[in-house]
Phi, psi and omega in degrees: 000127179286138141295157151342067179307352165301148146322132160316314197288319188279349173063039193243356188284178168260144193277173170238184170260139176267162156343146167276293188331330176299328181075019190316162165256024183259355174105077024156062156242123139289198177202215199261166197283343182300283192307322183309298188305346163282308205316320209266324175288314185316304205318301164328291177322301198297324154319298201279348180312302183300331187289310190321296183290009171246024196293324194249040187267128184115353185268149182238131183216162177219153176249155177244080179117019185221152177229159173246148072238337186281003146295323183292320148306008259176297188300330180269343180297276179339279160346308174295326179266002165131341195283153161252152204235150197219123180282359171222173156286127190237175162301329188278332189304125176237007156209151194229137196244141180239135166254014148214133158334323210251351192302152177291323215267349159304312176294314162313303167296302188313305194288005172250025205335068141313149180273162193208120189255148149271178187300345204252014172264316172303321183286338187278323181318300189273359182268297185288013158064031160184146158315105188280196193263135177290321189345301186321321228224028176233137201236355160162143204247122173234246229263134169308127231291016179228166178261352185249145179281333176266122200286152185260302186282169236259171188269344171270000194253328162320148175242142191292326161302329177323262189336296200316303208268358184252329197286328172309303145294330167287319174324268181345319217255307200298315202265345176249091184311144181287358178272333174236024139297289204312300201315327201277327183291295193334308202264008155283327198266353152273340139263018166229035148337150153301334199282340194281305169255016146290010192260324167319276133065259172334272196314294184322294177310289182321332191274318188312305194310311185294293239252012148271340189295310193297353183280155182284008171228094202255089184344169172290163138348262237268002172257319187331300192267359168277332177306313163317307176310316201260006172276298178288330165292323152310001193276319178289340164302309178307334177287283205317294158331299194273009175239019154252027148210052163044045187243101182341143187246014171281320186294346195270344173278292237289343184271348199256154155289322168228120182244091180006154182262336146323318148298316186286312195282303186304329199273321165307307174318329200266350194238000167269296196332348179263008199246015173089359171314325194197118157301157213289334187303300214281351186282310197272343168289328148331329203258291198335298178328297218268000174287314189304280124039257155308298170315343179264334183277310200267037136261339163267357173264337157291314151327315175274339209260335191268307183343320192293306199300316169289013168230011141293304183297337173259019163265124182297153197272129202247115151322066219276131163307146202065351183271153147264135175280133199298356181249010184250335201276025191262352201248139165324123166265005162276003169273332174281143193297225151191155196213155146306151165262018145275345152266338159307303182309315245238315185279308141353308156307308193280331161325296181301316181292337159297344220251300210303000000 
């Protein structure tokens, strides 16, 4: 179609009529190509607007940790894209934007494992006018983080991790009622109690300890039990490494000879872990905990094992009845006298008076 040999700038061409396709909103009077290309950007905004106020719809949130004005901001960022906002944590809340970890209130959502963001997916959400990948910006992923299955924003503004981690949470949702995931979080954070695994701990150290003894090529004595320690603790590194580049910790028993029971239990976990119990991040805080632990525990049990020893070498040697003492065993015990304690006494005396 020719254009205008008028200037744009000068407002001196004659208008025409545009294309319907184009959509203008002028009663279909045109303009100059300058004014189309605004005219064709409007057109766009006012498409994504509607999409815009629906990016978080389904989603229920609460804040942790802001004060205003930038809690009042934040709230309103959100709003705008569609949330509904709850001044506390509700049972209905499926996200909580924090601005620290350490918050009481964090701790809280984490033991109901709720997701829990930071402030800065909201604000780049609403400043680029589309949802950005949460992935970066989730400080913990627990139950999904929206209640409705259909995503609001548009298909080209998607990203395929994107995509990838919400087709991931509605799954989770699907296979894990949220009552009874929290009960399987309950009875996992309770079967991994500190009192639970520091008694793994014990058992782990022990066992290693029988089962270097039984190989025919057997550390010294005096080596024995740090070589068991530093054995189940690297064992737990290598779990910790491979679930932090996002790798199964079924291969890592399999490379060890003898494999911890705590490497077993993590490795259960890790082969539950697709029915939404638990993500590979909350998997590997998990190992972390208990490596933290178990190091602490065979520091105090190294700790105890020399105390005991520096307190044999400094206790005076105590005579026991009937024991002989190794410097006693050259002499007959049939030779010895037995004495009255008036001849004890009596010999005494004459002791002294010789000494004198």
């Amino acid at each position: 179609m020719p254009e205008s040999s008028s200037d744009p700038g000068n407002g001196k061409g004659g208008k025409r009529s545009l294309p319907s396709w184009m959509g203008s909103g002028d009663g279909g009077e045109g303009s100059s190509p300058g004014k189309k290309k605004h005219t064709e950007e409007s057109h766009e905004r006012d498409q994504r607007g509607p999409e815009f106020s629906k990016l978080l719809d389904g989603v229920v949130f609460a804040l942790s940790g802001f004060v205003n004005p930038e809690r009042g901001r934040l709230r309103s960022q959100a709003l705008d894209m569609g949330a509904v906002y709850r001044p506390d944590w509700s049972p209905d809340c499926t996200l909580l934007v924090c601005a620290f970890a350490s918050t009481p209130k964090f701790r809280q959502v984490q033991s109901e494992n709720g997701t829990i963001v930071s402030k800065e997916w909201i604000s780049e959400s609403h400043s680029q006018r589309k949802l950005v990948d949460i992935e970066p910006y989730l400080m913990h992923a627990g139950k999904p983080w929206r209640q409705n299955k259909e995503l609001a924003e548009s298909s080209q503004d998607r990203k395929k991790p994107h995509k990838e981690h919400e087709k991931q949470l509605e799954q989770s949702h699907v296979k894990s009622p949220p009552a009874a995931k929290a009960g399987h979080s309950d009875a996992t954070s309770k079967h991994f109690s500190p009192s639970n695994i520091k008694q793994w701990a014990l058992d782990d150290f022990a066992k290693t300890v029988s089962w270097l003894k039984s190989q025919e090529e057997k550390p010294e004595p005096n080596e024995l039990k740090a070589i068991a320690a530093e054995g189940v603790i690297t064992c737990l590194q290598d779990a910790i490494e491979t679930l932090d580049q996002g790798n199964d910790i079924e291969g890592v028993a399999d490379q060890w000879s003898f494999v911890p029971h705590v490497v077993d239990e993590l490795v259960r976990l890790d082969r539950r872990r697709s029915g939404g119990l638990l993500s590979k991040k909350q998997l590997t805080q998990l190992a972390i905990k208990c490596k933290n632990i178990y190091q602490a525990e065979f520091a105090r049990m190294d700790s105890d094992d020399k105390k005991g020893k520096e307190h044999q070498s400094n206790s005076p040697t105590v005579d026991r009845p009937g024991k002989i003492r190794s410097d006693d065993a050259q002499y007959d015990s049939d030779e010895t006298i037995e004495m009255t304690e008036e001849e004890i006494d009596l010999a005494c005396r004459r002791f002294s008076g010789i000494s004198r």
